[in-house]
N, C-alpha and C positions, 0 to 999 in steps of 0.2 A: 661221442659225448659232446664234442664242440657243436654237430648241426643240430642234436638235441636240446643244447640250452639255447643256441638263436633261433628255433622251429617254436620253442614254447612262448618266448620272450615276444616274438617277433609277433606271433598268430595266436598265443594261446592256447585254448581249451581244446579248439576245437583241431588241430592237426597230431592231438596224440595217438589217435588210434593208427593214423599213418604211419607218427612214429615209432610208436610200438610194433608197429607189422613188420619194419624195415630193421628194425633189432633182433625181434625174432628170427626173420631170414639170413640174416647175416651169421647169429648166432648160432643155428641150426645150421644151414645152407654151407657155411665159410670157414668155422670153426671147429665144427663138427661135435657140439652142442649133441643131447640126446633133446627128444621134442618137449619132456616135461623143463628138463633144466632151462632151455630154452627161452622157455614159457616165462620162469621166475627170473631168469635177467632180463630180459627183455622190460618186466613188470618194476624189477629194480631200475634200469635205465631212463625210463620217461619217470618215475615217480619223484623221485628224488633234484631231476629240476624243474617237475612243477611243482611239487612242494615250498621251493626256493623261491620260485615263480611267482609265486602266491605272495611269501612273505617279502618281498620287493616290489609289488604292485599296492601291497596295502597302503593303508594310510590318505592324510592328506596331501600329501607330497613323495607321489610314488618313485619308482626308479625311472630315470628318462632314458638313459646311454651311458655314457666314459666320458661327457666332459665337464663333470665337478669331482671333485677327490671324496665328496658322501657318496655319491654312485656308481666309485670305483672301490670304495673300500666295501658297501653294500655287498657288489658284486663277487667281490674276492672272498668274503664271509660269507653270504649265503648260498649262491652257488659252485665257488668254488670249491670251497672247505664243506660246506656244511649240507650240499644238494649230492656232490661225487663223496660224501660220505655214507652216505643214507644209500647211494648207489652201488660202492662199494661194500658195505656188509650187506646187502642183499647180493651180489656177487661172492663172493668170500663165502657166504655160506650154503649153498649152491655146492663151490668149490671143493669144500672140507666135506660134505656129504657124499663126495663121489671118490672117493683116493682110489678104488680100484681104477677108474676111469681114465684120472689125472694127476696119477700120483697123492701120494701123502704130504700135509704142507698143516701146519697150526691155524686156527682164525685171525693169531695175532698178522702173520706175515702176508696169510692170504688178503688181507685188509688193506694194508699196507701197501702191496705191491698194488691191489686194484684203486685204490684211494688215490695213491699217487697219479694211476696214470690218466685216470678221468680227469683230476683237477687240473692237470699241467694242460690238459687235451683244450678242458674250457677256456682256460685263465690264457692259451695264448694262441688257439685256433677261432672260437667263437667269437673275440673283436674284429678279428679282421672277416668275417664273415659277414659279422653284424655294419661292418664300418660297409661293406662294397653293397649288403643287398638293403638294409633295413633301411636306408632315407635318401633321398634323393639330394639333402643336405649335405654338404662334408664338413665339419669342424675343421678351420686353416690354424692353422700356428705363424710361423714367422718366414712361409715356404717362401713369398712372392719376394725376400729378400735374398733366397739363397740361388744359384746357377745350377740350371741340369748337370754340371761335370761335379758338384760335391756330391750330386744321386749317384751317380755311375761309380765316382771313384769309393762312394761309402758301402756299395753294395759287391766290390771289386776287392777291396780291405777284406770283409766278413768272408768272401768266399776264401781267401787266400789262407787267414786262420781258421777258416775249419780244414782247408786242406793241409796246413802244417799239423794240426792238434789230428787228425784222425786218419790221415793218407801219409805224410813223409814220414821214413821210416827214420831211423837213428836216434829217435827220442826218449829218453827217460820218460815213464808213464807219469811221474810226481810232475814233468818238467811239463808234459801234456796236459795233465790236471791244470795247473797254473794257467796254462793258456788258456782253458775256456773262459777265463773270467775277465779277460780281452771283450768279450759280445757285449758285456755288462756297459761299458764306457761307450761304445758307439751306437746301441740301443737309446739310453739316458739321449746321448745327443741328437739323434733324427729324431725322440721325441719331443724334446725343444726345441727342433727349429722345421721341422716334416708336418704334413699332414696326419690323419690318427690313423688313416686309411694306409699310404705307405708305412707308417709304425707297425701299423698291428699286422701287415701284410707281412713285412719283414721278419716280426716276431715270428708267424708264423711260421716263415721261411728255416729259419734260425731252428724250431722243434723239430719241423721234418727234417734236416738235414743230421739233426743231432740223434736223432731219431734211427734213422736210416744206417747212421753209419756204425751207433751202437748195435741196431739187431746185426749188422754184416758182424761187427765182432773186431770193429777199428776203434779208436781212440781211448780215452784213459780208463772211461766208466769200466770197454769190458776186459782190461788188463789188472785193476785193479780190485772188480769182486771176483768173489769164490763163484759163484754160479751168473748166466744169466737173465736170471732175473733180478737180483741186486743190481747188476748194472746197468738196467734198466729203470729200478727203483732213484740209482742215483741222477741217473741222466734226468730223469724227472727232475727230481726236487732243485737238480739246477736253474730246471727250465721255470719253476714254481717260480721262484728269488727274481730268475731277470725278469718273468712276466710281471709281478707284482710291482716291481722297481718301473717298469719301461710305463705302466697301467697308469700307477700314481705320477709319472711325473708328466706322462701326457697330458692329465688333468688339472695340473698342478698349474702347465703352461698355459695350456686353455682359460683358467683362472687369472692366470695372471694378464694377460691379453685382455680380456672382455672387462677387468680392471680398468689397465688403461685404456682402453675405450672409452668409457664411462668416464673416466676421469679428463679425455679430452674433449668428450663432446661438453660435459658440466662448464669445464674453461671455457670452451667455445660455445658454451650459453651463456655463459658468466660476462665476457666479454662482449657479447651483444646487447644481456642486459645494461651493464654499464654505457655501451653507447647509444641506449635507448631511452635511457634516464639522463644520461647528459642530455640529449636530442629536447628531452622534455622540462628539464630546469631552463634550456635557452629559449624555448617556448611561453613556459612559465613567465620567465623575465619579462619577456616583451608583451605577452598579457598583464602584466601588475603595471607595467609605465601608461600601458593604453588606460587601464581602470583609474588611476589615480587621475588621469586628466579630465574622467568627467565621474567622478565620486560626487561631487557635490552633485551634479545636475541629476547623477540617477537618486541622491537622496531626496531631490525635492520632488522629485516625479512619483516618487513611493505615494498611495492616498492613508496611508497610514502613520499616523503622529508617531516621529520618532526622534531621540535624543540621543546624543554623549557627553558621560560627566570624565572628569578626571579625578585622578584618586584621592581627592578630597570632596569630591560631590558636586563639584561646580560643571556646569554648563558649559562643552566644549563645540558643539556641532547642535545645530536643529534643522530641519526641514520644515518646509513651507505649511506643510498641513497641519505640523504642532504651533507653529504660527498662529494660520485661523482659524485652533480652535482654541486656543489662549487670547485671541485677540492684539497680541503683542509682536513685531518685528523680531529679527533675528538676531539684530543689532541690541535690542532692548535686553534681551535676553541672556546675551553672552556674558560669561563671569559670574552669574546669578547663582545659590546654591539650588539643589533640585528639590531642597525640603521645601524650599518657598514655594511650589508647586502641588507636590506630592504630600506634604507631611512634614512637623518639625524634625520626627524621629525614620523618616524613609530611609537615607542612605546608610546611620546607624545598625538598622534589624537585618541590610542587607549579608545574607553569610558568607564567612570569608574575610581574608586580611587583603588588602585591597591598596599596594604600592607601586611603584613606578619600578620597583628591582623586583618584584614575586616573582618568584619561578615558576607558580600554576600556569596551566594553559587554561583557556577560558572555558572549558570544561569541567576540569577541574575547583575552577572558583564557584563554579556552582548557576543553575539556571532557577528561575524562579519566578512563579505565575500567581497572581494576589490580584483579590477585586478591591479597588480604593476608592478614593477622592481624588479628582484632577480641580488645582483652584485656579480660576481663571478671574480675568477683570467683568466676564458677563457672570458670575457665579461658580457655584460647584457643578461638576459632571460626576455622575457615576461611569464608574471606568475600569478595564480589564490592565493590571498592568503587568507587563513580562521584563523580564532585568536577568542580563546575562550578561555576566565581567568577562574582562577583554585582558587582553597580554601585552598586544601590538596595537597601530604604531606608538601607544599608550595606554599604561594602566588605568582603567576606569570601568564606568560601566554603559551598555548601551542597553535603551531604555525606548518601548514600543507602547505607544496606548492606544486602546478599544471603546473606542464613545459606546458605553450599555444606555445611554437613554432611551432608544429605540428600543430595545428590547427590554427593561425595565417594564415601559407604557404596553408594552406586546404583551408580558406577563402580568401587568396587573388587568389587561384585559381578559384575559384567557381565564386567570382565577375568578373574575366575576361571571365571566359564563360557563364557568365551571360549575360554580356554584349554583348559577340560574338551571344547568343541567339537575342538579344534583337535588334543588328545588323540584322540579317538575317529577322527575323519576320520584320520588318521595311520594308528593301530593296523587300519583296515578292510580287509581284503583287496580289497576292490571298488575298481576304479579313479575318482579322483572328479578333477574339474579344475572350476577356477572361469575364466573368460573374459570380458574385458570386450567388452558389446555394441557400441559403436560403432565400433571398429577390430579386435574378434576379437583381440586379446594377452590371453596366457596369465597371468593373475596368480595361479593356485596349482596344485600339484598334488602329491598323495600319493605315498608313494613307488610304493605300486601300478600306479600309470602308468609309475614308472620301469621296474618287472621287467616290466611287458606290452611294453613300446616296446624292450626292451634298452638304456637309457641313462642319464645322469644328468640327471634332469626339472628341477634347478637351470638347465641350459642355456638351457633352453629356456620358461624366466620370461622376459616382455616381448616374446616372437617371437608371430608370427601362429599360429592355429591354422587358418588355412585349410587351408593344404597337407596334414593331416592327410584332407580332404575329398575325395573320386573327384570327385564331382560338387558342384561349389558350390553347384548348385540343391537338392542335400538338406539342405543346411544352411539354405538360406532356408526349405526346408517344415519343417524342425524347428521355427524361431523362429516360424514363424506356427502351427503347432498349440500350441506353449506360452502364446504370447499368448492362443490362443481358448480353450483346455483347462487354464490355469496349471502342473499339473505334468501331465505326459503319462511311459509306463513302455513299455518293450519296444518303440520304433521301431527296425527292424532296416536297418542303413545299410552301405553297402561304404567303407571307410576304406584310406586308406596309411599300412602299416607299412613301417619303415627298413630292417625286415631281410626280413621275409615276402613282401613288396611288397602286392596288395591283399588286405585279409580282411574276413570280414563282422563286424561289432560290432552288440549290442543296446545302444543309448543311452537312457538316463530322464535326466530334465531339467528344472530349472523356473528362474525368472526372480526375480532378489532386486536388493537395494539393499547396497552395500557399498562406506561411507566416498563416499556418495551418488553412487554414480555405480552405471548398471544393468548387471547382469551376470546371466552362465549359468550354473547349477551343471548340470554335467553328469557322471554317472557309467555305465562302458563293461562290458561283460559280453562275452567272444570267444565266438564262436558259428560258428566257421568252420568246427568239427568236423561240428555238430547243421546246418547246411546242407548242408556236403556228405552228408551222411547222407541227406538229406532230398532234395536233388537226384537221386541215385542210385536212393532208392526210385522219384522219379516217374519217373526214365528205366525201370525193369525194369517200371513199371506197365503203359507203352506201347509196349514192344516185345517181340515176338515172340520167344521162348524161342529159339525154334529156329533162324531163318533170322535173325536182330535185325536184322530189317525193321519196319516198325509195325505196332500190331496195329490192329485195329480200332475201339478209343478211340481209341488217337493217330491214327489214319484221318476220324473223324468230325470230330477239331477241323481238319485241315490242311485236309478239305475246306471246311470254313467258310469257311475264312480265305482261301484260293484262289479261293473263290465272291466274297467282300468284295471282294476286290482284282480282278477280273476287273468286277464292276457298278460300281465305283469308278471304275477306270481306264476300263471301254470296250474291255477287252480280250479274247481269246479264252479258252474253258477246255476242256479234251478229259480224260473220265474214261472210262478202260479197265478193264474186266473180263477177265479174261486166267484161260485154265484149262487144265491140262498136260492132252493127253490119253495115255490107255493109263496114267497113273500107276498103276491099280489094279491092273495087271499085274504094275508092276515091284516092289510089294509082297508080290505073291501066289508069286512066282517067286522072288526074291529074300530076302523078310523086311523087315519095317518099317525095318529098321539101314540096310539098303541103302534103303531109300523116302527115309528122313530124310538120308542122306547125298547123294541126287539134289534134294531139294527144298534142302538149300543150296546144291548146285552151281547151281543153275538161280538162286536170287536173288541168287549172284554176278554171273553172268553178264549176269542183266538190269541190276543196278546200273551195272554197265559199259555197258550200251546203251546207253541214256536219258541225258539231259545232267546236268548238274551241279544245275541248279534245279528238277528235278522229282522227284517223290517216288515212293515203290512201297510198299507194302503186303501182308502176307498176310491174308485176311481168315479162312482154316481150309482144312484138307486139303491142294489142289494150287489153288485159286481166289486169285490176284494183284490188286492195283488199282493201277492209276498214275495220275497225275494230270500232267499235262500244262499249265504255264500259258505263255500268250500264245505259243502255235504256229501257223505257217500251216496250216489243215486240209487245201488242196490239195498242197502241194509238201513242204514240212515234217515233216508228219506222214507220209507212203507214206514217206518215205525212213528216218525211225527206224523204223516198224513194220518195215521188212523185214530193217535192223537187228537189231531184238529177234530177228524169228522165225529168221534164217539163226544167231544164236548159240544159241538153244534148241536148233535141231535138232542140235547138232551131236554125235558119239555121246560120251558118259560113261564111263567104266572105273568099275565098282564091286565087281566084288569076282572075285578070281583069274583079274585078267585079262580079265574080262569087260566086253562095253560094252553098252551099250542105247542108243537112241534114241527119243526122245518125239517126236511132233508139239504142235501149239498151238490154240487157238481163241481170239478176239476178239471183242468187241464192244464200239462205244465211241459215245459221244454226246459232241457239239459244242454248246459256251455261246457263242454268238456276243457276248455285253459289250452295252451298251446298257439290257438290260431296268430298270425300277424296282428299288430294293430289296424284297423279299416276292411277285416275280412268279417265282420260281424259288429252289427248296430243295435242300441235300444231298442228300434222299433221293429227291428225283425224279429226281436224275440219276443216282443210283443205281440205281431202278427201270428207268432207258431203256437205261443199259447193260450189264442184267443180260438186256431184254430182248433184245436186240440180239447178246449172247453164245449165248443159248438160239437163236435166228436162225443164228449163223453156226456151231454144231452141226450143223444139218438141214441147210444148204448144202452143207457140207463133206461130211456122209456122202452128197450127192447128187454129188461130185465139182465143185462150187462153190467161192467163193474162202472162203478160211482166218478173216476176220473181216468184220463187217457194221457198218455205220454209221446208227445212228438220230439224229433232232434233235427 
């Protein structure tokens, strides 16, 4: 029981199974256990001090050792009582299920008897196991005061009474009884003056011997029960008492010890501090006699006008620079009151009672910062004035002033070119608005925005500008190119207008501080005209005059992009080469007017064939390309081709009533999807179904099928 509560305590989780092997064995092997009963003490024996285990580790302040009296009473309650409980009726009942085995015996006693001898086993074998193997640390007590001959003779004593109490014969058992309680006094005292390690070693010593001498069948326990097992039970429960008593008061001492520790290192900080703060008032001291000898000289060296009144207001101290900016001596000055300066009513409004006895500190009496009048003999000054009452070496006040003429002329400058800004932004035809960065509200805008937007832009002060935005994510890529670029010109954005709905705007913009908070200036340039301008040219660049199918640029990009999305996806592509035949006839018969009027009927017609997401092309003359994405090449594809070819053939009316009819030729190559990117190009597909057309030429004039398929 004892190596099992320091094996769990010590390692935890993980050496139960060892423990439980080494129980079982015992159990079975030494006791002579049947395998199953074995099995279930064994299962009682580890469970019962992990269970313990458990509830002593939890918390925030788990179990450490034996040296506070919460860690020994923990221990005595949950493992001793309440883990060799849980230990014991799973023994006990084991026990009473077997009486043919091991006789007949109740649950109550079998309990009891097993209960006791697990707890005594813990409570006075597992410290001193715990003390020799669990830390490298020892807890001392008061050992380094006591001499090796009190060890010898205190362990010389204990032996001597247990050989009177359990070896010398002649004794009354009651008289025996009496002596064991001898251990009790000399235990208590090596635990207040011994380390925990000889205590709990002793303790130890003290069960086995008591132990030992009970099972021989000496001392009082086995004279006075009836069987032995009672006097087994009692030997126990003595051993409970002193361990308990030896447990707490180890801890008790340890407590007390690490007390006075504490309490002499605190004096012995206490007392350093004291003579570190003497050290520093006799520092202090001769700092304040140094400062007083040149006080005035650092007052005058201050470049800031500054005064002291006493506690009537009058004029105690000035320096040089309140001098020349009064124009007056310091001599002239002295005795003067401060209103003559500052105000009839100055030192009146200052807060606070303001005596030569006040007990404020100058904190207390209050600090205070006021723009005023300084009156001097050149006129008045605008002035910053600060007044902070004083305690020492006199009640009064000292008094600092801030010449604001400089800055006064600063800020009537600034506000007339503010205003000259505020002029010019106004008069500008360009639209400008100012927006605050971290919620997008509008905090200005010229009226120029008003006539581009059609409204009154006063409305729309303090609303969001977002909604003005198509896309919110253009407005994030603005603000991060003007962070990287500070002012960035000509980003062209699609915006909502109230009346237009969307148009395109060129935005310039950069990032300021205003009235410290960061903002957008932003001004708008409409460009919806010169887009659409610009749209329109790129569309006539890529389509075909004639037939306004694509021409052959806009042919080479669609094919790209069809090819991207076919190697991407995984998906099919089919490019058709497509050529009218006998067109040259109906040219030569009829007149180019009539050619050009067949060559649009026909790229009607095909437009209508072909599905909605495929594309057609002229590439020149009578020569078509289609482009075909993600079509089945088996099933799919024969059914539009015949499509196409049944609406080609069908005859035309071109001029006075006249029709004609064309035939067709084909040839088309299949991108089956899969390949890497750069294992197939435009133009190869190009080439395969150009060849492929030239192919289905020669078929056809051999009375073969009308289009040819290459891969």
């Amino acid at each position: 029981a004892g190596v099992t509560a320091y094996g769990i305590l010590r390692y935890g989780f993980r050496v139960v199974p060892g423990l439980f092997l080494g129980a079982w064995i015992g159990n079975f092997g030494i006791l002579d256990w049947s395998v199953k009963e074995a099995l279930f003490i064994a299962l009682g024996n580890v469970s019962g001090p992990l269970i313990a285990a458990t509830w002593l580790r939890r918390g925030e302040d788990p179990w450490q050792g034996f040296e506070t009296v919460r860690d020994v009473k923990s221990f005595f309650l949950f493992m001793g009582v309440l883990g060799s409980a849980l230990t014991a009726l799973v023994g006990a009942t084991v026990l009473v299920s077997s009486p043919k085995t091991h006789g007949a015996v109740s649950l109550g006693e079998a309990w009891i008897s097993w209960w006791t001898s697990d707890s005594s086993s813990i409570l006075m074998l597992a410290p001193a196991i715990f003390s020799w193997l669990a830390s490298g640390r020892e807890p001392r007590t008061d050992l380094s005061s006591q001499n090796r001959f009190s060890r010898i003779a205190l362990i010389f004593l204990l032996t001597l009474i247990g050989f009177l109490i359990y070896l010398l014969p002649g004794r009354e058992d009651l008289a025996r009884l009496g002596l064991t309680g001898i251990f009790l006094p000399f235990l208590v005292w090596e635990a207040m003056v011994g380390s925990q390690r000889e205590v709990f070693t002793l303790l130890g010593g003290v069960l086995l011997f008591q132990f030992v001498g009970t099972a021989m069948g000496y001392g009082p326990f086995s004279h006075l029960a009836k069987t032995p097992q009672d006097a087994m039970v009692g030997m126990q429960l003595l051993g409970l008492s002193m361990s308990g008593a030896t447990l707490l008061v180890s801890a008790l001492t340890l407590e007390r010890l690490g007390a006075r520790d504490l309490l002499e290192t605190m004096n012995t900080d206490l007392e350093q501090r004291v003579s570190d703060r003497t050290k520093d008032l006799e520092s202090q001291h001769e700092m304040m006699k140094g400062e007083l000898l040149f006080r005035q000289f650092l007052l005058d060296s201050l470049p800031i006008p500054l005064v002291m009144t006493d506690e009537r207001g009058d004029l105690l101290v000035t320096n040089q620079a309140f001098s020349r900016m009064t124009g007056l001596a310091s001599d002239q000055m002295a005795g003067h009151p401060i209103n003559h300066f500052l105000g009839d009513d100055f030192f009146e409004r200052y807060p606070g009672k303001i005596e030569s006895d006040s007990p404020h500190t100058g904190q207390e009496m209050g600090h205070r910062s006021t723009e005023g009048v300084l009156s001097t003999g050149k006129g008045e000054i605008p002035a910053i004035i600060n007044t902070v009452g004083m305690e020492h070496p006199v009640a009064g006040l000292i008094i600092t002033i801030q010449d604001l003429s400089q800055r006064v002329f600063l800020e009537n400058r600034l506000r007339e070119r503010e205003k000259l800004f505020r002029l010019i932004v106004e008069t500008l035809p360009l639209p400008i608005i100012i927006s605050r960065m971290s919620d997008a509200s509008l905090l200005y805008a010229n009226q120029s925005v008003g006539d581009l937007f059609g409204t009154h832009i006063h409305e729309w002060i303090g609303r969001s500008v977002l909604s003005f935005w198509r896309d919110p994510a253009d407005r994030a890529y603005f603000l991060s190119e003007m962070k990287t670029h500070g002012v960035i010109f000509d980003r062209e954005f699609e915006l909502n207008h109230p009346r237009k709905g969307t148009v395109w705007m060129s935005l310039s913009g950069g990032l300021a501080q205003l009235s410290g908070e960061e903002v957008m200036i932003t001004a708008f340039r409409d460009v919806s005209a010169s887009r659409e301008r610009q749209q329109k040219l790129h569309q006539e660049i890529r389509t075909d005059f004639l037939t306004g199918l694509g021409n052959r640029k806009d042919l080479q990009e669609v094919l790209s992009a069809s090819l991207f999305r076919a190697i991407r996806n995984k998906t099919s592509l089919v490019v058709c080469m497509l050529d009218l035949d006998d067109f040259k006839g109906v040219n030569d018969c009829f007149g180019h007017a009539a050619g050009d009027f067949l060559l649009q009927e026909m790229a009607g017609r095909m437009k209508l064939s072909i599905r909605l997401n495929d594309y057609i092309a002229r590439l020149g003359g009578d020569e078509f390309v289609l482009i075909l994405d993600n079509i089945c090449p088996d099933g799919d594809l024969t059914f539009l081709l015949d499509r196409l070819r049944q609406a080609i053939l069908l005859p035309v009316s071109i001029k006075e009533g006249k029709s004609v009819s064309i035939g067709v030729s084909l040839g088309l190559t299949v991108y089956q999807g899969g390949s890497p990117a750069g294992a197939v190009d435009p133009e190869e597909l190009m080439k395969k179904a150009d060849g492929a057309l030239y192919l289905a030429k020669r078929q056809k004039n051999s009375g073969g099928s009308w289009w040819v398929r290459t891969d």
